[in-house]
C-alpha atoms as a printed R data frame, in Angstrom:
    type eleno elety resid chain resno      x        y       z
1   ATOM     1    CA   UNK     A     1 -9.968  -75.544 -19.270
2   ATOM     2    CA   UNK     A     2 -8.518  -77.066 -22.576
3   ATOM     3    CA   UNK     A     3 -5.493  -74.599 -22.254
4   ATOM     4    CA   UNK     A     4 -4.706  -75.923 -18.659
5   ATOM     5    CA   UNK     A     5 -4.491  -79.390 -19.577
6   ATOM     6    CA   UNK     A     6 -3.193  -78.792 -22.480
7   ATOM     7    CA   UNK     A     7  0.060  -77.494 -20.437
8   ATOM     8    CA   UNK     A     8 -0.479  -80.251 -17.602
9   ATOM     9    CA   UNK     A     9  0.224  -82.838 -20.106
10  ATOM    10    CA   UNK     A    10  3.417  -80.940 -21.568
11  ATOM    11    CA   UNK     A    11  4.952  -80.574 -18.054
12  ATOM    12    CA   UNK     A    12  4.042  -84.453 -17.514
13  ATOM    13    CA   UNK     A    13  6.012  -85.131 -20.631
14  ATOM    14    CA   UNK     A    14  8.654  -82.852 -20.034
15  ATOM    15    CA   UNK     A    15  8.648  -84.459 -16.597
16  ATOM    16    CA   UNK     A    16  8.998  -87.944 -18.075
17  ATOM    17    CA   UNK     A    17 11.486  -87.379 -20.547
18  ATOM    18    CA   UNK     A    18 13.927  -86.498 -17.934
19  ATOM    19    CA   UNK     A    19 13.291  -88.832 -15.696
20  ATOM    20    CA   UNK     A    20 14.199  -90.805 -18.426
21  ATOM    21    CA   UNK     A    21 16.933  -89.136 -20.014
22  ATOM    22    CA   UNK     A    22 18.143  -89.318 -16.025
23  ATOM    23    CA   UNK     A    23 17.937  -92.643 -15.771
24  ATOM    24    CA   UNK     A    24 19.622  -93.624 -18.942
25  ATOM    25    CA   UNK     A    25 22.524  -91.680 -17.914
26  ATOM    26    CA   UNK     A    26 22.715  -93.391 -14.484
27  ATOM    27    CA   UNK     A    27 22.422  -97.011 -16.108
28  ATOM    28    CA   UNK     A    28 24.932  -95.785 -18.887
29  ATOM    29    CA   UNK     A    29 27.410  -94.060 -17.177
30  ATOM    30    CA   UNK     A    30 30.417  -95.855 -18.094
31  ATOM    31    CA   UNK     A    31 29.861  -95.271 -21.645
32  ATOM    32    CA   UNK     A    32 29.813  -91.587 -20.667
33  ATOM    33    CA   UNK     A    33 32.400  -91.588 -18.568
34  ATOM    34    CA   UNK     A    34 34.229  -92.724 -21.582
35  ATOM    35    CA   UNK     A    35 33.480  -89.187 -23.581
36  ATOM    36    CA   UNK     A    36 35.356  -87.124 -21.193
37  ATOM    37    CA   UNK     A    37 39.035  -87.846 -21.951
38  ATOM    38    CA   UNK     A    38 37.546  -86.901 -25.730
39  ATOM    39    CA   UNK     A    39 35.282  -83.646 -24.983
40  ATOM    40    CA   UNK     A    40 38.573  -82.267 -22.589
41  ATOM    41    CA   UNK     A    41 41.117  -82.936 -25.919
42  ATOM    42    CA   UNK     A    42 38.844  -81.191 -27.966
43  ATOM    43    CA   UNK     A    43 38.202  -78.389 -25.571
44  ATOM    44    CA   UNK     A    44 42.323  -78.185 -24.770
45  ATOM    45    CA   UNK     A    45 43.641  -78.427 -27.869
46  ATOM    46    CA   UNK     A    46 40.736  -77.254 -30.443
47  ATOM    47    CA   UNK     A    47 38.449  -74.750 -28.896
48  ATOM    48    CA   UNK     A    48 40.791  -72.819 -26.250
49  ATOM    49    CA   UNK     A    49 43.759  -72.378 -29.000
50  ATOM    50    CA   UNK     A    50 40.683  -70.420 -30.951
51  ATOM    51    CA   UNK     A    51 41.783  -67.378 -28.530
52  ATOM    52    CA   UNK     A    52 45.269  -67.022 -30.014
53  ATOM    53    CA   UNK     A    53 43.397  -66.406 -33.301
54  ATOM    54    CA   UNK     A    54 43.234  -63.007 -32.511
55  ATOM    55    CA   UNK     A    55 46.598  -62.600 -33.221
56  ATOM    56    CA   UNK     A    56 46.403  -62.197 -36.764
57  ATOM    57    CA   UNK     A    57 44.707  -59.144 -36.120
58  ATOM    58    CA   UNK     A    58 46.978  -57.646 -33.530
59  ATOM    59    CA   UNK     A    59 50.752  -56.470 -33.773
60  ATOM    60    CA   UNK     A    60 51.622  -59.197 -31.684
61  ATOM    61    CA   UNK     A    61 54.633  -59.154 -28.982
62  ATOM    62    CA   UNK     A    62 55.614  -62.150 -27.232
63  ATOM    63    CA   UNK     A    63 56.264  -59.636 -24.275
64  ATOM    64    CA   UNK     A    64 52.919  -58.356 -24.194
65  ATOM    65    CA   UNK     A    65 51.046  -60.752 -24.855
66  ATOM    66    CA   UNK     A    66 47.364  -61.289 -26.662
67  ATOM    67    CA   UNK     A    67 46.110  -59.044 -24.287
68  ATOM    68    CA   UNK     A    68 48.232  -56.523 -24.416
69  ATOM    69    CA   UNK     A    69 49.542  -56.621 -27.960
70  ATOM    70    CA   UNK     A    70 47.822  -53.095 -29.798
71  ATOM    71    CA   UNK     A    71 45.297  -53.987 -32.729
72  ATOM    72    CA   UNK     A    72 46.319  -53.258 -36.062
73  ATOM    73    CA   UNK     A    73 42.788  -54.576 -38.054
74  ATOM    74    CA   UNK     A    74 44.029  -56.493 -41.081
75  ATOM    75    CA   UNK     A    75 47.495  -54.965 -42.165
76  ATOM    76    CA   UNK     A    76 48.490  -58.482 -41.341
77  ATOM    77    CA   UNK     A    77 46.428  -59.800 -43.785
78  ATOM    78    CA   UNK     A    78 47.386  -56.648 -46.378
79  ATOM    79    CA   UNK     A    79 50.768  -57.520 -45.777
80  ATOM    80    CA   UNK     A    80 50.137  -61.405 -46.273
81  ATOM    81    CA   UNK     A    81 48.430  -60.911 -49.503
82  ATOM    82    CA   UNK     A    82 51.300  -57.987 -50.573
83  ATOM    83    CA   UNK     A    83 54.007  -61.123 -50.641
84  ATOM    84    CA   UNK     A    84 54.562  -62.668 -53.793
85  ATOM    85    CA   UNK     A    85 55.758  -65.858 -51.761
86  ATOM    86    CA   UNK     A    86 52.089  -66.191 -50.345
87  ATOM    87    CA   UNK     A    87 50.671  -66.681 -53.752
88  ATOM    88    CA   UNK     A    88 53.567  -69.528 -54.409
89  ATOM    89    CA   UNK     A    89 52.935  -71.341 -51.157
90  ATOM    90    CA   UNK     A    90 48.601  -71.425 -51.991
91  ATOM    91    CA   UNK     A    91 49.481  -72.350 -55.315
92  ATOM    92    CA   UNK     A    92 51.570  -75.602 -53.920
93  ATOM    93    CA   UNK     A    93 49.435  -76.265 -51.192
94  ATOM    94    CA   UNK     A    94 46.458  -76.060 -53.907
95  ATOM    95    CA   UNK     A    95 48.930  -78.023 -56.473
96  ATOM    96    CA   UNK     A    96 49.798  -81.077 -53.595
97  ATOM    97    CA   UNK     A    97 46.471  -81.327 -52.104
98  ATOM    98    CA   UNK     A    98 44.255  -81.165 -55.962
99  ATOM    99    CA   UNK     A    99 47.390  -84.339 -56.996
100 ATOM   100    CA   UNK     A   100 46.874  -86.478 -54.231
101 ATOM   101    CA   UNK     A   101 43.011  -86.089 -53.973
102 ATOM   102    CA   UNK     A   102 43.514  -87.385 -58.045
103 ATOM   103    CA   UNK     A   103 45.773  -89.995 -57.217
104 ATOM   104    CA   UNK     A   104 45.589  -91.139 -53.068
105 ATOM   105    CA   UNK     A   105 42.101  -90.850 -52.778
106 ATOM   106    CA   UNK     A   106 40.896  -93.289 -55.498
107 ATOM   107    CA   UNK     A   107 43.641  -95.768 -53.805
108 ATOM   108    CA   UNK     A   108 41.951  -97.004 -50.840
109 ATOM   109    CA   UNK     A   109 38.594  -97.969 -52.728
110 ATOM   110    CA   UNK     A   110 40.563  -99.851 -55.096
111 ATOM   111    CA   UNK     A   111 42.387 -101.271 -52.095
112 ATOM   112    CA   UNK     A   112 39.303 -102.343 -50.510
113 ATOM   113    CA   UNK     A   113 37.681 -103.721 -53.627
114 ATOM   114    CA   UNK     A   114 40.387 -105.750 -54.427
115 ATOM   115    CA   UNK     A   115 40.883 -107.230 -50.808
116 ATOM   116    CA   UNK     A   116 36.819 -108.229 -50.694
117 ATOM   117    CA   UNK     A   117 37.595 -110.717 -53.616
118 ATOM   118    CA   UNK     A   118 39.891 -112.061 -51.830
119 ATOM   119    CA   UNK     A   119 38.544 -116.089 -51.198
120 ATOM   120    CA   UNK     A   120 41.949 -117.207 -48.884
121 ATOM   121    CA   UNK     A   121 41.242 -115.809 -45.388
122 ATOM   122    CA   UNK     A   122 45.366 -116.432 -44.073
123 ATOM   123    CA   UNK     A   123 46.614 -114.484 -47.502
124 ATOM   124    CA   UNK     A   124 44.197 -111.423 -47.089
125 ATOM   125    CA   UNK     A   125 44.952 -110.531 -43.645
126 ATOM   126    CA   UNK     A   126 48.824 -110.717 -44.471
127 ATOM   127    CA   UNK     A   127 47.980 -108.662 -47.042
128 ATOM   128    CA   UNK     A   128 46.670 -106.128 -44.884
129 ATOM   129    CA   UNK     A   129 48.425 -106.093 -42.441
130 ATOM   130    CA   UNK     A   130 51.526 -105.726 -45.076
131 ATOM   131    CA   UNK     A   131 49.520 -102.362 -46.396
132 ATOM   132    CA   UNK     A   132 48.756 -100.672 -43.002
133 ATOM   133    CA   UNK     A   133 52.247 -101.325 -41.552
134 ATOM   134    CA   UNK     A   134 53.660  -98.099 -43.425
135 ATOM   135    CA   UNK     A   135 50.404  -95.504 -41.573
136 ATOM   136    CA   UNK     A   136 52.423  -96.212 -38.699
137 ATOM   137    CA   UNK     A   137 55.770  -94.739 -39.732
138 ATOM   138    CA   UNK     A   138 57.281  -91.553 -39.188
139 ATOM   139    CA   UNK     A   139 57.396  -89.079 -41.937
140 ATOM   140    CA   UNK     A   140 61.274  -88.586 -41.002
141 ATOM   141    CA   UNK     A   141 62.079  -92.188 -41.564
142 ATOM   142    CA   UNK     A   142 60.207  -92.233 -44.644
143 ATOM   143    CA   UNK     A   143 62.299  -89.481 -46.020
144 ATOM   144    CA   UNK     A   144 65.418  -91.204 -45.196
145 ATOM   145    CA   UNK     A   145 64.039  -94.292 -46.826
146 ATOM   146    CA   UNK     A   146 63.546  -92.200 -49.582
147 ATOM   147    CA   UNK     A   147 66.494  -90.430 -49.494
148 ATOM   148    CA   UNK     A   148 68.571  -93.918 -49.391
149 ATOM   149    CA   UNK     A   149 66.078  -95.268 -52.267
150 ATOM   150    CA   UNK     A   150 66.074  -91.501 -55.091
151 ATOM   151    CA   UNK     A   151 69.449  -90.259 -54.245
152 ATOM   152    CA   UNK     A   152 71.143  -89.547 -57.830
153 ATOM   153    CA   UNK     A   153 74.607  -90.323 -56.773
154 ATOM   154    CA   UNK     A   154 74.661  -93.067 -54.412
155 ATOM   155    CA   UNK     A   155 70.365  -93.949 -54.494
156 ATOM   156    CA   UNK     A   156 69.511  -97.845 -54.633
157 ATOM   157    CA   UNK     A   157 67.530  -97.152 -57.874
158 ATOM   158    CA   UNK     A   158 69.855  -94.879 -59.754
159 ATOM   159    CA   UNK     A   159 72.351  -97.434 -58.973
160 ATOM   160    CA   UNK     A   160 70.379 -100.104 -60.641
161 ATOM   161    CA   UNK     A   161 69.568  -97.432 -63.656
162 ATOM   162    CA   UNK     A   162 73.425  -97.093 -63.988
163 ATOM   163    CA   UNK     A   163 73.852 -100.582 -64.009
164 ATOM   164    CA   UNK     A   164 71.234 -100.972 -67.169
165 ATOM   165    CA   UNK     A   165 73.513  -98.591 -69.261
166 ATOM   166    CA   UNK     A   166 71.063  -95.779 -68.419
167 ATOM   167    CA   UNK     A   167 71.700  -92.236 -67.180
168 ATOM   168    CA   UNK     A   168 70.891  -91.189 -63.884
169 ATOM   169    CA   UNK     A   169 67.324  -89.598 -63.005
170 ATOM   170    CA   UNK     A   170 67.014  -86.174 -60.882
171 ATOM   171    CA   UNK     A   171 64.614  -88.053 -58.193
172 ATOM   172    CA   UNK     A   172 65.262  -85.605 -55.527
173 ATOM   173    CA   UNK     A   173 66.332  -82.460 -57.149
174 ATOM   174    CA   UNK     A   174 64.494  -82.241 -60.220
175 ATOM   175    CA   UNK     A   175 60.849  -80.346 -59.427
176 ATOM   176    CA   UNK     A   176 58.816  -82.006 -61.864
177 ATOM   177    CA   UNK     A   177 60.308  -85.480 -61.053
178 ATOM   178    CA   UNK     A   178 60.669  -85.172 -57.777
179 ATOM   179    CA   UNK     A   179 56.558  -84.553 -57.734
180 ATOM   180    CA   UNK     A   180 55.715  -87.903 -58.563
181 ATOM   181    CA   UNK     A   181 58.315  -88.877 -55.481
182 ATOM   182    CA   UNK     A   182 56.158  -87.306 -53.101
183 ATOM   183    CA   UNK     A   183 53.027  -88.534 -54.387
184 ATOM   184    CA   UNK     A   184 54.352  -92.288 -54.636
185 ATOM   185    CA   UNK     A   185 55.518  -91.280 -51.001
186 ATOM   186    CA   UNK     A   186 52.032  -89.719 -49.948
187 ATOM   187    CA   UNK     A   187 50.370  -93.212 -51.212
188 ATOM   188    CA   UNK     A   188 52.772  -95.642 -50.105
189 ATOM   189    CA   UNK     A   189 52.247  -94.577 -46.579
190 ATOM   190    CA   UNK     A   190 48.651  -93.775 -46.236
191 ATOM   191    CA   UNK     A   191 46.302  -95.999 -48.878
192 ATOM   192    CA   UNK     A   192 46.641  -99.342 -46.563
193 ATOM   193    CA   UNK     A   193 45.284  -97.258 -43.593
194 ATOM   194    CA   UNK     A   194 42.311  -95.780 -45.453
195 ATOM   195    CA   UNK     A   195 41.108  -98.960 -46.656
196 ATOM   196    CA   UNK     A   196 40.099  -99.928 -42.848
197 ATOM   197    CA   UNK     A   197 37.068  -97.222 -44.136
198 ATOM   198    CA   UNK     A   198 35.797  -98.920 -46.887
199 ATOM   199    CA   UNK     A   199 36.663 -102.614 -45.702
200 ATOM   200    CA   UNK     A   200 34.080 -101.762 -43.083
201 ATOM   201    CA   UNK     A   201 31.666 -100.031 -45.153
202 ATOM   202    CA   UNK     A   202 31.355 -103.414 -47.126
203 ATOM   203    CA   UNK     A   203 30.700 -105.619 -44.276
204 ATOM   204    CA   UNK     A   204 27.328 -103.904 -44.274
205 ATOM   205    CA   UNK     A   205 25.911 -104.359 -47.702
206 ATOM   206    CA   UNK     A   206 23.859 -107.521 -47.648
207 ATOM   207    CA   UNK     A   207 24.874 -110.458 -48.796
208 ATOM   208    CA   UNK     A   208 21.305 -111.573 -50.135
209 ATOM   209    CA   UNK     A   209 22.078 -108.960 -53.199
210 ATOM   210    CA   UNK     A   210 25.349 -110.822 -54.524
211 ATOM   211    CA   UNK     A   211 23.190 -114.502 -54.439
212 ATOM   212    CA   UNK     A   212 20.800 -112.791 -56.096
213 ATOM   213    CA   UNK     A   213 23.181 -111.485 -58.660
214 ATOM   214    CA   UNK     A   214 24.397 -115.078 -59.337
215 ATOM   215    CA   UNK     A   215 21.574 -116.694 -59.670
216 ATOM   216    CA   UNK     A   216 20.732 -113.871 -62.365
217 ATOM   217    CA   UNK     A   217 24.300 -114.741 -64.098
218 ATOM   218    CA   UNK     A   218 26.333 -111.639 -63.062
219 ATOM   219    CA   UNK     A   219 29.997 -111.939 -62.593
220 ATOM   220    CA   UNK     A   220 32.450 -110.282 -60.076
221 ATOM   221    CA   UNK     A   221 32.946 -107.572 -62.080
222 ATOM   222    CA   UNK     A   222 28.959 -106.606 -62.599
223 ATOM   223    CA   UNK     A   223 28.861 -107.758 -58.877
224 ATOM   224    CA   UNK     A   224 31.569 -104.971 -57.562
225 ATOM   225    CA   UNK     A   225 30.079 -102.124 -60.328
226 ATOM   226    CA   UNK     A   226 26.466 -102.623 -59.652
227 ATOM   227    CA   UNK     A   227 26.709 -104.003 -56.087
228 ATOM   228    CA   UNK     A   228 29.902 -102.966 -53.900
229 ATOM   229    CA   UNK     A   229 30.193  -99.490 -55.113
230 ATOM   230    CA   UNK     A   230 26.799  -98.631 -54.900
231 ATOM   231    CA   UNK     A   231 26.812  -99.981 -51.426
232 ATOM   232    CA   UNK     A   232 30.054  -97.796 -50.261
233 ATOM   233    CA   UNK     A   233 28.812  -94.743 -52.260
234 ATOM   234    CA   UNK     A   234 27.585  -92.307 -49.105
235 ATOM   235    CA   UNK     A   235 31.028  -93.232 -47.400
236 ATOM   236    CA   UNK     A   236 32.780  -91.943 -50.705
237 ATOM   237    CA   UNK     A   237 31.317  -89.114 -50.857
238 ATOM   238    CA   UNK     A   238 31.615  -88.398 -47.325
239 ATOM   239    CA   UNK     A   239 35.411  -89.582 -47.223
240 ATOM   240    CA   UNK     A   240 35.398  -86.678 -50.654
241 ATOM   241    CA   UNK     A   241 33.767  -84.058 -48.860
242 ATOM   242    CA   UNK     A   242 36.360  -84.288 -45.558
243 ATOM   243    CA   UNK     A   243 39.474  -84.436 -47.986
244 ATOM   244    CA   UNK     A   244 37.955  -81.808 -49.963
245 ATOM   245    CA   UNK     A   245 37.673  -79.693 -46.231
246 ATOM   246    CA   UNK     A   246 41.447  -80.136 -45.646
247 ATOM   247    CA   UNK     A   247 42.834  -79.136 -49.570
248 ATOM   248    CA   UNK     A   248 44.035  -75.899 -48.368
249 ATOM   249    CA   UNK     A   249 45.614  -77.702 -44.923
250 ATOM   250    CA   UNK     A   250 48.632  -79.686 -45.877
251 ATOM   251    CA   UNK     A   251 50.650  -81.670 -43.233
252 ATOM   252    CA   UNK     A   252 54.141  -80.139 -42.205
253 ATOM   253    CA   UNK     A   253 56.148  -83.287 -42.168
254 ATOM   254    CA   UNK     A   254 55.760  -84.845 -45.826
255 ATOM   255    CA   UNK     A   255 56.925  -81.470 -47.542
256 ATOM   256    CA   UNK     A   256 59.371  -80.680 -44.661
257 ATOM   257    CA   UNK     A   257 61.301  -83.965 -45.058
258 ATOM   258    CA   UNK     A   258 60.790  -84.533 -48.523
259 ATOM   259    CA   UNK     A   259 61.173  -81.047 -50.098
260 ATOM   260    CA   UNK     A   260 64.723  -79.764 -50.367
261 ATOM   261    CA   UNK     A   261 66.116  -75.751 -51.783
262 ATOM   262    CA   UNK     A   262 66.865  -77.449 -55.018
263 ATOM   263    CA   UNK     A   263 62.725  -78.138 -55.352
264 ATOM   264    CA   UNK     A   264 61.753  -75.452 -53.422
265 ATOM   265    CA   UNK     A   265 59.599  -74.010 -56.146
266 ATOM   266    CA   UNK     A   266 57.321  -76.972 -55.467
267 ATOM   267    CA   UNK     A   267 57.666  -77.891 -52.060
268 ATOM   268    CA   UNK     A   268 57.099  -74.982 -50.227
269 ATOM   269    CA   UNK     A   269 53.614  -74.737 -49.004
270 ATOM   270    CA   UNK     A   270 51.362  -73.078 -46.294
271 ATOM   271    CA   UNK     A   271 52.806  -75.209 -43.350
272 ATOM   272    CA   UNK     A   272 56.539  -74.806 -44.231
273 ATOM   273    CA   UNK     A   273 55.487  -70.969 -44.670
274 ATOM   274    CA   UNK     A   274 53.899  -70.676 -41.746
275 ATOM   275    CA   UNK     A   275 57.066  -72.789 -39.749
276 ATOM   276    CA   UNK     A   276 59.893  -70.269 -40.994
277 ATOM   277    CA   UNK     A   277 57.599  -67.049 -40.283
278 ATOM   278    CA   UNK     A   278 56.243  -68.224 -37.197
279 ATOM   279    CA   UNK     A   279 58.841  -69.478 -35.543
280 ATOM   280    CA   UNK     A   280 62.183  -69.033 -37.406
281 ATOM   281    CA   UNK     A   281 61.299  -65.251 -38.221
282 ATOM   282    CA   UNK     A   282 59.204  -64.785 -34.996
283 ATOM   283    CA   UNK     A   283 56.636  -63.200 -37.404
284 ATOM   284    CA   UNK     A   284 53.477  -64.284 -35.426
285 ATOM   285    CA   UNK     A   285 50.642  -62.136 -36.176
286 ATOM   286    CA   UNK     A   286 51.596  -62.845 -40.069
287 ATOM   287    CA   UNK     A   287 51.576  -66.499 -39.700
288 ATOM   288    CA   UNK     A   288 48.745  -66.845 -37.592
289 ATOM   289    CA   UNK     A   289 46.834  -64.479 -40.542
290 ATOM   290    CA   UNK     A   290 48.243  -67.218 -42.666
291 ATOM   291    CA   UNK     A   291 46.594  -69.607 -40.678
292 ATOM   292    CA   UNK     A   292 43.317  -68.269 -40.507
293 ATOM   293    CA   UNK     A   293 43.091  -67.694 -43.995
294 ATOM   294    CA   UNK     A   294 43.817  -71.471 -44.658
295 ATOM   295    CA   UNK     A   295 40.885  -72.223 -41.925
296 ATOM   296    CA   UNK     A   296 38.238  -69.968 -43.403
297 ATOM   297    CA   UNK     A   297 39.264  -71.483 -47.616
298 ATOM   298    CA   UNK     A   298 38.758  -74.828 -46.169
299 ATOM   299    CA   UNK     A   299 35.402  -74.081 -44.154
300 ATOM   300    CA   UNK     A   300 34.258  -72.735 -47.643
301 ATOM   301    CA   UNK     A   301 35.291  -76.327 -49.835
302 ATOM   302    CA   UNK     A   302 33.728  -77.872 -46.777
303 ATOM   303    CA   UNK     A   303 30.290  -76.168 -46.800
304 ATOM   304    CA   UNK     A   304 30.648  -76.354 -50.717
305 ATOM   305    CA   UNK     A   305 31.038  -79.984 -51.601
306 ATOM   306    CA   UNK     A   306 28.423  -80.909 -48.602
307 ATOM   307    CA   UNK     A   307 26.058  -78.549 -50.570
308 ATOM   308    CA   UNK     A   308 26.836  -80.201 -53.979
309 ATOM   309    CA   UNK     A   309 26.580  -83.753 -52.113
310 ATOM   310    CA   UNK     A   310 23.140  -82.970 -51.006
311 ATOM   311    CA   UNK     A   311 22.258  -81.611 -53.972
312 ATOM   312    CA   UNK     A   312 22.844  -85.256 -55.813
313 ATOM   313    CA   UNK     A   313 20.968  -87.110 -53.100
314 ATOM   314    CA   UNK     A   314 23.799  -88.214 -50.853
315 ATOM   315    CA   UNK     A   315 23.366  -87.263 -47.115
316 ATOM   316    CA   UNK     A   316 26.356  -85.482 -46.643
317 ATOM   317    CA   UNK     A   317 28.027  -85.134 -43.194
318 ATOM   318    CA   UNK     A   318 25.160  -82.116 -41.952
């Protein structure tokens, strides 16, 4: 007898819950009509291209197709790992990626910190708007910007160098110097936008802390070390663990435009590698191997720094 109601009142809850779950999607239904441009991006451009990841395992022909291409196991991957240019490309890619987490990712906190002191309202938002304007630039008119700016013979700076009585400097063709180019670049272009982030994540800490901190004496600086940062902490770290998920994946355009055969020691990374064997050398199965390999390293800094997040406390993004 217990048993039988015991189940009559889970089917009446099951019952209810969907009626309910039902009738928050009928009074809701814009909102989730709003998902499904979303969910179909994801599903055409993320999850279907998944299939063509079996061509790192096949000995692909663009006549035969996936299908119909024979499998070969992982002599792709043998072969990938046989090519002394694979280690140079990982090591740039790793290089790149480990400079600008050092240098661009600190840049937008700083950013952010330094616009929240900020007392006139008119002067802040020019200032931000100034510092976003460059997110929404093209990569290849950055690198004639730069180009026009670091040329040695005919650059706007070297020409101001020569005019000091100084020699010219290598901007563009020197490896080492040109480096610091592409991170000034890299930072120029992208710290305004990522200091939308943390500009929002301070909107939330209450206000009630910094009165309290001023009755107690504390100035800005105790304010923004014991207050603001402590209040954007979980959004660091989560911001840390994403960038740290993407430090084998390194945009195509940046090193593309910037990089040059004079630099090429430095500038050619897994993108630019996978560009000339892909499509220039119509290697496919070898630079879709390439591909996956980059996928699976950055699934493993992914799980590994959400891991070491939750191990100090943080949430994490799982």
């Amino acid at each position: 007898m217990a048993r039988t109601t015991t189940q009559s009142n889970s089917q009446l809850l099951h019952t209810a819950v969907r009626r309910r779950s039902a009738s928050g999607f009928l009074r809701d239904y814009q909102l989730y009509l709003l998902l499904v441009l979303p969910i179909l991006y994801f599903i055409v451009f993320k999850y279907v291209p998944m299939y063509g990841a079996a061509i790192a395992f096949q000995d692909y022909s663009i006549f035969q197709g996936v299908t119909g291409s024979p499998w070969n196991g992982f002599e792709n991957f043998r072969q990938l790992f046989a090519m002394s240019q694979f280690y140079q490309v990982v090591r740039n890619t790793l290089m790149l990626n480990l400079l600008d987490l050092l240098f661009s990712f600190p840049t937008p906190i700083i950013l952010a910190l330094l616009l929240n002191e900020l007392r006139v309202i008119w002067f802040k938002k020019l200032s931000q708007t100034i510092l976003y304007l460059p997110h929404f630039i093209s990569w290849i008119i950055i690198g004639g910007l730069a180009f026009q700016m670091f040329a040695t013979n005919d650059g706007l700076i070297n020409n101001v160098i020569v005019s000091l009585g100084l020699p010219r400097v290598p901007f563009l063709t020197d490896k080492n110097v040109w480096v610091l180019v592409y991170l000034g670049t890299g930072i120029w272009q992208s710290a305004g936008w990522g200091t939308i982030i943390y500009l929002a994540a301070l909107t939330g800490i209450n206000k009630e802390l910094y009165e309290a901190s001023e009755v107690d004496g504390a100035g800005r600086w105790k304010k923004m070390w014991h207050i603001t940062l402590p209040g954007i902490r979980s959004t660091i770290v989560v911001m840390l663990i994403m960038q740290l998920g993407h430090i084998m994946t390194i945009g195509f355009e940046r090193p593309f435009v910037m990089g040059n055969t004079l630099v090429a020691e430095y500038s050619e990374v897994i993108s630019t590698f996978v560009y000339k064997a892909g499509l220039q050398s119509a290697q496919f199965s070898l630079a879709t191997a390439m591909g996956l390999f980059q996928a699976l390293v950055g699934l493993i800094f992914v799980v590994l720094a959400n891991t070491i997040a939750k191990r100090f406390g943080e949430q994490g993004i799982w």
